[in-house]
N, CA, C and O of each residue as an XYZ file, in Angstrom:
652
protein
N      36.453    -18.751      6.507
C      36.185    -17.846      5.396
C      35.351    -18.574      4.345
O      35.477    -19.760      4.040
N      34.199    -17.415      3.668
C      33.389    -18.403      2.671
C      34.255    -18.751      1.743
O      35.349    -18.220      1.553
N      33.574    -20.053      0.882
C      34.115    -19.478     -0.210
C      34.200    -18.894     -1.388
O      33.020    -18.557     -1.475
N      34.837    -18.393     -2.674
C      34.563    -17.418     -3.514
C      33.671    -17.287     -4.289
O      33.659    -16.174     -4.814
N      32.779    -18.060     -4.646
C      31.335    -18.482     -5.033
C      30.099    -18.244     -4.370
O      28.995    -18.402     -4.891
N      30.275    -17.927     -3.412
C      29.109    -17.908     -2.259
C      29.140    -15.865     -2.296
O      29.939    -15.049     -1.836
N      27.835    -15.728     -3.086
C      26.944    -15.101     -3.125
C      27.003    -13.921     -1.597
O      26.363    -14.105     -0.561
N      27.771    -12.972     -1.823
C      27.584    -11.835     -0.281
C      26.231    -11.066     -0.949
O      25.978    -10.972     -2.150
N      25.532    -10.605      0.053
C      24.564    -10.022      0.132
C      24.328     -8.687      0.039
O      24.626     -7.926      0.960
N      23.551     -8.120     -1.523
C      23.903     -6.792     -1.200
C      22.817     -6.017     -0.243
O      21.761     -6.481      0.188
N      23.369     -4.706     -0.031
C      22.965     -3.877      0.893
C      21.745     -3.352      0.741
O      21.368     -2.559      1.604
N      20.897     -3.659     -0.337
C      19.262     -3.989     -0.076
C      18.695     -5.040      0.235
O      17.543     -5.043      0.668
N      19.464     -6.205      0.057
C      18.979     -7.618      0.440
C      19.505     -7.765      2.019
O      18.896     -8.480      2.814
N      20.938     -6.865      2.463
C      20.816     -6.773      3.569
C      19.873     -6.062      4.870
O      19.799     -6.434      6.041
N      18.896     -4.390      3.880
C      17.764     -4.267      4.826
C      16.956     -4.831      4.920
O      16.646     -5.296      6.017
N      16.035     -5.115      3.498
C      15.131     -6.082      3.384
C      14.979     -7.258      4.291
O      13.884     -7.727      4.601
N      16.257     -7.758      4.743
C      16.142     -9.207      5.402
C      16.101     -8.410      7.014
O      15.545     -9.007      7.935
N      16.590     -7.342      7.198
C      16.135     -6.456      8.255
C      14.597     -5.910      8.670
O      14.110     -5.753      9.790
N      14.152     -5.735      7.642
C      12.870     -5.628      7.852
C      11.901     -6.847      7.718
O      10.903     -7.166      8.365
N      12.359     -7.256      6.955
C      11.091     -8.917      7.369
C      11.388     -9.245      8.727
O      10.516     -9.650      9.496
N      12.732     -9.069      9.098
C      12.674    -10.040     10.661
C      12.476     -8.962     11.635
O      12.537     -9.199     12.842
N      12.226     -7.713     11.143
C      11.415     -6.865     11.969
C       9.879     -6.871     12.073
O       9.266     -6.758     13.135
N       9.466     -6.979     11.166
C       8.100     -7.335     10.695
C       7.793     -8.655     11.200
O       6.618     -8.941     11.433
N       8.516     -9.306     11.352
C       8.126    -11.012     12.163
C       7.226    -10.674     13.532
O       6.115    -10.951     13.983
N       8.357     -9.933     13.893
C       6.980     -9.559     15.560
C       6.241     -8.831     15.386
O       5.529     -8.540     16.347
N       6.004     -8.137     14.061
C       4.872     -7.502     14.319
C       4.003     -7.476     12.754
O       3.998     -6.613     11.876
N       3.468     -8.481     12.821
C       2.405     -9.067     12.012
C       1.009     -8.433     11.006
O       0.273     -8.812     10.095
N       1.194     -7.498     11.683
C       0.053     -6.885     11.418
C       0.245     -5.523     10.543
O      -0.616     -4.819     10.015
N       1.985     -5.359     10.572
C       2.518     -4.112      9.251
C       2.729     -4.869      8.397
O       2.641     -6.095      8.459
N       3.039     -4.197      7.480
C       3.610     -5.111      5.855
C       3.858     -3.953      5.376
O       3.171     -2.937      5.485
N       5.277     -4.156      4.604
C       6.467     -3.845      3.567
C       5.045     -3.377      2.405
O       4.173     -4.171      2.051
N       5.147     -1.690      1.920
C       4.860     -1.183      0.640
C       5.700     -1.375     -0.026
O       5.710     -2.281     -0.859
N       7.019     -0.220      0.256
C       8.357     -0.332     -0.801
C       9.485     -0.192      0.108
O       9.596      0.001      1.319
N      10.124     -0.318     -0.671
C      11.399     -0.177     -0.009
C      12.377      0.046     -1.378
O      12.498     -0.634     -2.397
N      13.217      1.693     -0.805
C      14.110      2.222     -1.803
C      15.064      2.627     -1.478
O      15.155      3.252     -0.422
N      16.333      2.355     -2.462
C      17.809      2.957     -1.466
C      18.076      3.467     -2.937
O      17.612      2.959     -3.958
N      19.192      4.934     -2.832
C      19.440      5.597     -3.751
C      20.712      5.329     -3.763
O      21.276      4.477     -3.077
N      21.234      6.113     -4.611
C      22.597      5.728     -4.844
C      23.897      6.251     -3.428
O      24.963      5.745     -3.077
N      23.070      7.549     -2.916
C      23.685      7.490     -2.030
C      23.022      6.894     -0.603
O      22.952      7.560      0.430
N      22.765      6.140     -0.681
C      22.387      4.890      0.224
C      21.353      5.989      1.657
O      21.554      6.219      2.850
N      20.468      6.313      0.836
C      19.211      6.706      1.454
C      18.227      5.754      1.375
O      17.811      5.458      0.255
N      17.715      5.145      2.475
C      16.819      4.410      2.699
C      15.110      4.724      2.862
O      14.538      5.327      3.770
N      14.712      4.275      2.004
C      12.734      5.097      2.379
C      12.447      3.906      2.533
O      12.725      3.130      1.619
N      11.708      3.340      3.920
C      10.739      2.328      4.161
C       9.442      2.990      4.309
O       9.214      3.817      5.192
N       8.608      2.614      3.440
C       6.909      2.861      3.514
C       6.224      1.462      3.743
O       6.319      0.416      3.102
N       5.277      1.891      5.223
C       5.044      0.756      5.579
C       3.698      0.732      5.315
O       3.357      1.478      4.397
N       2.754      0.040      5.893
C       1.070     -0.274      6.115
C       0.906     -0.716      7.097
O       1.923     -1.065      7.695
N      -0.317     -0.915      7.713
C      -0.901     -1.529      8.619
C      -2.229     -1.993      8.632
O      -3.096     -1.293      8.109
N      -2.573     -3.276      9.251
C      -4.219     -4.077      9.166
C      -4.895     -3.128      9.633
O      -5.974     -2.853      9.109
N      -4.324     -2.272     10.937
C      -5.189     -1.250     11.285
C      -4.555      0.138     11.767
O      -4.861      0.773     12.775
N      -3.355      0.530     10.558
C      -2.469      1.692     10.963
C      -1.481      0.949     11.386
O      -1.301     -0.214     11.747
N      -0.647      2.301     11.196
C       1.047      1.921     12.082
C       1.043      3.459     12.351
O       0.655      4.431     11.704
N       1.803      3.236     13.921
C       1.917      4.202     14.859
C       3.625      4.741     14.609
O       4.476      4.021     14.086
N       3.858      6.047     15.073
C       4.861      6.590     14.961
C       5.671      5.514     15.705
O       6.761      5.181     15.239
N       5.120      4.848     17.037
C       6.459      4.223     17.466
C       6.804      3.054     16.579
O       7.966      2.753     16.308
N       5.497      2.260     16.038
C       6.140      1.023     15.362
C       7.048      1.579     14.383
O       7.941      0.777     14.110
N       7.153      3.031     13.560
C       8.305      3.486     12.791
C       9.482      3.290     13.336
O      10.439      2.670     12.870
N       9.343      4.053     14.729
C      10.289      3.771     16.187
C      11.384      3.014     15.692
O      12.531      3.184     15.278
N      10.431      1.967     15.938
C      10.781      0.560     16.336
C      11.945     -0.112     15.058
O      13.167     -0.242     15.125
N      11.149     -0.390     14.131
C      11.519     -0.324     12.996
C      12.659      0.295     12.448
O      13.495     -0.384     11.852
N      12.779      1.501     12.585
C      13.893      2.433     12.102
C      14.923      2.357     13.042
O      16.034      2.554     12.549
N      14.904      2.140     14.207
C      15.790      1.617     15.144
C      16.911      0.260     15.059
O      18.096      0.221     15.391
N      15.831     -1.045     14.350
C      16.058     -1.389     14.773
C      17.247     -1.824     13.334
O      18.350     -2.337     13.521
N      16.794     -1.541     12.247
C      17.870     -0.897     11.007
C      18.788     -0.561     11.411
O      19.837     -1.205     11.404
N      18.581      0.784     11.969
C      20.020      1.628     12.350
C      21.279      0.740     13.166
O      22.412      0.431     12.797
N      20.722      0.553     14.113
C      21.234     -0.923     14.858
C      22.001     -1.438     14.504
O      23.108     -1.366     15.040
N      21.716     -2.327     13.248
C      22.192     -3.357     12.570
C      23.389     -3.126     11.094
O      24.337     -3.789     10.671
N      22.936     -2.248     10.800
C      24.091     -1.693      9.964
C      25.419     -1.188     10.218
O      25.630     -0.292     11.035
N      26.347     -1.765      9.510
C      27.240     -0.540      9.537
C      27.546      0.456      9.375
O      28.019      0.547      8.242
N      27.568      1.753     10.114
C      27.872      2.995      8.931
C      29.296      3.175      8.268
O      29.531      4.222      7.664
N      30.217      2.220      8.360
C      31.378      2.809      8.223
C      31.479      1.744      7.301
O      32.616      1.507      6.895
N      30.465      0.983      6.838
C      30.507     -0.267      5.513
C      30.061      0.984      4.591
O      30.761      1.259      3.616
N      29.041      1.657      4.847
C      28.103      2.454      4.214
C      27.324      3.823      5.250
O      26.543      3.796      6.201
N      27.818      4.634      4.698
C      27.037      5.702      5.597
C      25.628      6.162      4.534
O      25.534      6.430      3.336
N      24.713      6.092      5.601
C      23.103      5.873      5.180
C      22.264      6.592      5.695
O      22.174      6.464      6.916
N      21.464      7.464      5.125
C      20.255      7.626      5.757
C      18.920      7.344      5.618
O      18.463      7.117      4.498
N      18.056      7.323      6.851
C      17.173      6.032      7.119
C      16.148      7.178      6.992
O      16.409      8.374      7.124
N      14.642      6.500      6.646
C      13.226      6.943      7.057
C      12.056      5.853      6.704
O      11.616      5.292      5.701
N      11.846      5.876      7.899
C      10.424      4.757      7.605
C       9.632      5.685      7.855
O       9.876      6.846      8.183
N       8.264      4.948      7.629
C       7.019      5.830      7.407
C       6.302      5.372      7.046
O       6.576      4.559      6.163
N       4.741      5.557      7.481
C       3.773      4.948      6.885
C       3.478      5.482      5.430
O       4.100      6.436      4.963
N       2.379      4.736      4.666
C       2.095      5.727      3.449
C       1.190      6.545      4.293
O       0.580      6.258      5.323
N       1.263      7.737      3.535
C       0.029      8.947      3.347
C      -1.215      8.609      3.325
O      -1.351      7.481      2.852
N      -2.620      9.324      3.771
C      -3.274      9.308      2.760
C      -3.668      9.635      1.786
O      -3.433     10.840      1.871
N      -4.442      9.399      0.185
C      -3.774      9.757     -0.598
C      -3.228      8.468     -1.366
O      -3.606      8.119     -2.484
N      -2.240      7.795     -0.549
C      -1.020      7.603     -1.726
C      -1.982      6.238     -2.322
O      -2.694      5.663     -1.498
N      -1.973      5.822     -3.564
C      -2.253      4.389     -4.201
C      -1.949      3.227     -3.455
O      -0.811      2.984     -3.051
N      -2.837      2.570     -3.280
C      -3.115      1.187     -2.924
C      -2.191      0.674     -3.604
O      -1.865      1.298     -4.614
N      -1.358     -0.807     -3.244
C      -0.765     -1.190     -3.824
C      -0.609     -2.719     -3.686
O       0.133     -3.488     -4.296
N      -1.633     -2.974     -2.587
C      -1.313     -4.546     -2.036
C      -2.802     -5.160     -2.393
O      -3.671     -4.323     -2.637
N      -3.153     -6.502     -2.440
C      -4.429     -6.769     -1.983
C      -4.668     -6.523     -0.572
O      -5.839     -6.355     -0.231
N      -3.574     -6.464      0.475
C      -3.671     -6.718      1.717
C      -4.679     -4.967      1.908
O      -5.668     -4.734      2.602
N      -4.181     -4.380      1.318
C      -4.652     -2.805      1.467
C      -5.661     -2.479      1.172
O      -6.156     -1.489      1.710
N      -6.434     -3.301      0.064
C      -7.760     -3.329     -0.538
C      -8.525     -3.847      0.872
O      -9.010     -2.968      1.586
N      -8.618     -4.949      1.198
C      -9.044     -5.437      2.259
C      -9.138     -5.133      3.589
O     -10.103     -5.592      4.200
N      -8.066     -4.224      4.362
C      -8.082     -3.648      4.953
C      -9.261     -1.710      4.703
O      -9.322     -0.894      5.622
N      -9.753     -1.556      3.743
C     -10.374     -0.180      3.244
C     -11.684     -0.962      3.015
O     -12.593     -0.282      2.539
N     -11.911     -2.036      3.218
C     -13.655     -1.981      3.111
C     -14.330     -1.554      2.955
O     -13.733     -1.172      1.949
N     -15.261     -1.067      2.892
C     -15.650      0.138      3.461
C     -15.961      1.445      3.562
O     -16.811      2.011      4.248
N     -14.776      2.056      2.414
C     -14.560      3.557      2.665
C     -14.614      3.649      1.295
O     -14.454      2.578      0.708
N     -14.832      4.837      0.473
C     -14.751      5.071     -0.754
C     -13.575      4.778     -1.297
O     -12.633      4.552     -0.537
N     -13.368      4.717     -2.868
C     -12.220      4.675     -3.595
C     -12.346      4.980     -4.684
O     -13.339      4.602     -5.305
N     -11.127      5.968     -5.423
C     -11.787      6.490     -6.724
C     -10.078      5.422     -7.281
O      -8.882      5.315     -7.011
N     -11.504      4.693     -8.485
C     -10.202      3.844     -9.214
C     -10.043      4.317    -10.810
O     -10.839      4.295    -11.749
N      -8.690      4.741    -10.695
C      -8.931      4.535    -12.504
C      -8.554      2.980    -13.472
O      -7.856      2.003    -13.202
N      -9.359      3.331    -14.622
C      -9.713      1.929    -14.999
C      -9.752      2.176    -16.275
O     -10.791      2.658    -16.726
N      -8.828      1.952    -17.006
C      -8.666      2.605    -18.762
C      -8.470      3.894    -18.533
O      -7.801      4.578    -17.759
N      -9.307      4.072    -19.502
C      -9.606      6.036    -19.267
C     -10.638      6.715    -18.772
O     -10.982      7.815    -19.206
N     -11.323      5.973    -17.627
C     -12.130      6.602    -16.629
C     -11.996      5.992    -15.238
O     -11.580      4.905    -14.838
N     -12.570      7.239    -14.553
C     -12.395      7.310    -13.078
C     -13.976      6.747    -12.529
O     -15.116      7.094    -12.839
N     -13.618      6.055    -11.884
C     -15.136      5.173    -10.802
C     -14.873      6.131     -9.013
O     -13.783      6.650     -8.769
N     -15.555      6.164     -8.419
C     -15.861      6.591     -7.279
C     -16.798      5.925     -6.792
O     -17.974      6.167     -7.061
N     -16.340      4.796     -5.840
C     -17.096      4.071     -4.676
C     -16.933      3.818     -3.276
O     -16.252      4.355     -2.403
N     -17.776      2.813     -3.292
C     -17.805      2.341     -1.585
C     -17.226      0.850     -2.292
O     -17.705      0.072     -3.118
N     -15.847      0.898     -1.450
C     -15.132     -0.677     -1.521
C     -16.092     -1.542     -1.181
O     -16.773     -0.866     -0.410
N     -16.798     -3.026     -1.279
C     -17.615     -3.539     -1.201
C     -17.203     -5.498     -0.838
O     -17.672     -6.499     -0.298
N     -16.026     -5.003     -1.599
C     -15.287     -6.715     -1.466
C     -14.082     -6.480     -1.979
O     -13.959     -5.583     -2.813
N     -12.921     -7.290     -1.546
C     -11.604     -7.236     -2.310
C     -11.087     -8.376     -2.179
O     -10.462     -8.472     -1.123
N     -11.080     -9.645     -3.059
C     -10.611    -10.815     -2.846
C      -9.117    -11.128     -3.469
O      -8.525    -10.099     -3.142
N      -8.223    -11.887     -4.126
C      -7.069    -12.236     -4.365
C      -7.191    -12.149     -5.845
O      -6.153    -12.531     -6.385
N      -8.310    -11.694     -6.855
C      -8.387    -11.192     -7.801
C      -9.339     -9.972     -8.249
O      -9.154     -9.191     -9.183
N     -10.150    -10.007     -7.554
C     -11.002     -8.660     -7.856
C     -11.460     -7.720     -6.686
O     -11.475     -8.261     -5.580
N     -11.871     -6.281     -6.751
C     -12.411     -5.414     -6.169
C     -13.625     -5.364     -6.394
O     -13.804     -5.686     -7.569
N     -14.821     -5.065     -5.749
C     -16.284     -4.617     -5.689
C     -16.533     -3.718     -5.200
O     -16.646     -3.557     -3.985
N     -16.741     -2.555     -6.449
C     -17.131     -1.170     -6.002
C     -19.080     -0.741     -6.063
O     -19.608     -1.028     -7.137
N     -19.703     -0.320     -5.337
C     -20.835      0.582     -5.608
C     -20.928      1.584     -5.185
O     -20.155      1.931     -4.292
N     -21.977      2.492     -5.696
C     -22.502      3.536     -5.673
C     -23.432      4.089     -6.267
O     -23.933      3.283     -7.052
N     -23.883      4.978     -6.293
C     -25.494      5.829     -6.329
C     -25.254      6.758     -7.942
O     -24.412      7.640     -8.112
N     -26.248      6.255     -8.979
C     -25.769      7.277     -9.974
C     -26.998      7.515    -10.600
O     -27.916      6.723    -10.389
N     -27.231      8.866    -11.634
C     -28.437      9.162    -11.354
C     -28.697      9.173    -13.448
O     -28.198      9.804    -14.381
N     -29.593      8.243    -13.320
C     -29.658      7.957    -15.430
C     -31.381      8.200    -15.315
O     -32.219      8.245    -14.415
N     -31.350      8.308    -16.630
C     -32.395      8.488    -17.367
C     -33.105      7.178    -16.965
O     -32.547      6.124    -16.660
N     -34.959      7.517    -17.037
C     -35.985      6.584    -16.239
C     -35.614      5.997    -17.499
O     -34.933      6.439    -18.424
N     -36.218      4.894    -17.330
C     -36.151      3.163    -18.420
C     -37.958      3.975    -19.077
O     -38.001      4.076    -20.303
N     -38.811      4.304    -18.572
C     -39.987      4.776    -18.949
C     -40.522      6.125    -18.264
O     -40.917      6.141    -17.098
N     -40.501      7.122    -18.997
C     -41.145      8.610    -18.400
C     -39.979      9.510    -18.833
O     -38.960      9.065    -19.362
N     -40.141     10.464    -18.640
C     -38.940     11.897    -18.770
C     -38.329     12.025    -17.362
O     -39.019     12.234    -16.364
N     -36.966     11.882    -17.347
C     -36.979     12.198    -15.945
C     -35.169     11.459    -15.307
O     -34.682     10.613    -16.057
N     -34.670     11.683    -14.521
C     -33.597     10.554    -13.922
C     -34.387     10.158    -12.659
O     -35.254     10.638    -11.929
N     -33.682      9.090    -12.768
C     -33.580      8.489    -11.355
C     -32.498      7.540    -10.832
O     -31.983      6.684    -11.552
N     -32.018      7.823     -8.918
C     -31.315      7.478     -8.561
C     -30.851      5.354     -8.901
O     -31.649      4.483     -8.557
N     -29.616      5.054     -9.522
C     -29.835      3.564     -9.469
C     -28.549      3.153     -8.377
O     -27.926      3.992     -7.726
N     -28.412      2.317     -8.354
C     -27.372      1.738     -7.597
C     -26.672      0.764     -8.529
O     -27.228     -0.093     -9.216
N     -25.155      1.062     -8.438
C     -24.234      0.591     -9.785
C     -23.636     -0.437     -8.794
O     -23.783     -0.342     -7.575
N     -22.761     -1.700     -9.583
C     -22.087     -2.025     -8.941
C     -21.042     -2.911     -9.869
O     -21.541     -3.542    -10.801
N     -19.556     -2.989     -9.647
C     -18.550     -3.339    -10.344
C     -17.794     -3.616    -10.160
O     -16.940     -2.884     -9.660
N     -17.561     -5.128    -10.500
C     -16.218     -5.955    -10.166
C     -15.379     -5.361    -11.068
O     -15.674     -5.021    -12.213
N     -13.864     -5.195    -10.277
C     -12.958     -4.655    -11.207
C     -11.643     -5.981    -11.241
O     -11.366     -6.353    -10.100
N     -11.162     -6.412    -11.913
C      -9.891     -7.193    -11.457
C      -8.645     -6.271    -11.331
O      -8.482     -5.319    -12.095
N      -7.778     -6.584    -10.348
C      -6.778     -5.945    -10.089
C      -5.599     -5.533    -11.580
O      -4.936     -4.536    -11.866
N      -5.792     -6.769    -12.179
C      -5.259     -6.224    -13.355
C      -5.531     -4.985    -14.249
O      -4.688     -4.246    -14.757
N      -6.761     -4.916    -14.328
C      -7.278     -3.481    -14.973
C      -7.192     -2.083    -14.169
O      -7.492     -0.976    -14.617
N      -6.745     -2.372    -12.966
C      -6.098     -0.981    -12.155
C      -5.425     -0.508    -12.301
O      -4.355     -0.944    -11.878
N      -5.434      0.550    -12.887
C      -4.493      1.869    -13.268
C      -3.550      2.566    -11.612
O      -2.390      2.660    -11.210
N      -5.059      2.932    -11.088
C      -4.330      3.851     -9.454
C      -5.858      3.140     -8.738
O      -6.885      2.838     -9.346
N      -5.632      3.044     -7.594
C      -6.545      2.852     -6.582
C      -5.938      4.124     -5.548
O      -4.781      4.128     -5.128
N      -7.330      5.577     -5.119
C      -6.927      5.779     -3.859
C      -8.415      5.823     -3.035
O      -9.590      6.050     -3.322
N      -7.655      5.480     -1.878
C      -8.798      6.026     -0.672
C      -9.212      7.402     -0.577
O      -8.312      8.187     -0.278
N     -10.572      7.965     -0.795
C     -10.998      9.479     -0.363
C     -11.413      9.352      1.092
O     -11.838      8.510      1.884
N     -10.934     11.121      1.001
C     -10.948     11.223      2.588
C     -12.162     11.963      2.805
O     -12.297     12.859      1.971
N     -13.179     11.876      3.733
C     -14.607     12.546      3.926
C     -14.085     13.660      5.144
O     -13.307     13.246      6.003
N     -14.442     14.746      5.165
C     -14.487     14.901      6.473
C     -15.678     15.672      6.815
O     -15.741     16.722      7.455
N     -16.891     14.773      6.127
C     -18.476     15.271      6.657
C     -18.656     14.987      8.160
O     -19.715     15.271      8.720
């Protein structure tokens, strides 16, 4: 028997340590959030380098269920990827969206770009915007471009095209 000093583990530190060593074999998801309510409802929202498939939820939510007791705690489970839609929330997620547009807010305005770079402190957005000539009457198309640091991010989401 421990003894009375020694720290038991509560029942979010007990999924949590469920899901990292689920996530061990499979490398390539990563932990968004993770939330338990009072009546011990579990939401795992996951990610992926390149998606997560209904089975890696499978897998995952399985392998939770598994491991718990219900009769310590009766619980209900849901993993899930995020949406699209939902806010970026990792650098890992920036990096993975290369590529694809993103409308960020940033103070009190909204940017709409093409992700361009996302390193361990900043984002690089461009895009096409159309100002007044420097000489003549008239606009013309320029090409913007803007490091943002993650700190000044309000919401990051991915837009969805379906041209």
């Amino acid at each position: 028997m421990l003894p009375s000093f020694y720290k038991i583990m509560t029942f979010k530190e007990q999924v949590l340590k469920l899901l990292e060593d689920a996530l061990l074999d499979k490398p390539e998801i990563f932990l968004i959030d993770l939330s338990i309510s009072d009546t011990y409802k579990i939401i795992v929202s996951l990610d992926g380098d390149k998606g997560v498939s209904l089975q890696d939820c499978i897998d995952i939510s399985r392998l939770i269920e598994n491991s718990l007791d219900r009769e310590e705690h009766d619980f209900a489970l849901e993993v899930a990827s995020v949406g699209v839609g939902s806010p970026l929330k990792l650098v890992r997620q920036y990096v993975k969206n290369i590529g694809r547009t993103l409308i960020v807010k940033v103070n009190n305005e909204k940017i709409e770009g093409e992700l361009v770079d996302a390193d361990d402190v900043n984002i690089v957005l461009t895009w096409s915007a159309r100002e007044p000539k420097k000489i003549g009457k008239g606009k013309e198309t320029v090409l913007k471009r803007q490091e943002i640091p993650y700190s000044e991010i309000k919401e990051a989401v991915v837009t969805v095209n379906f041209n």
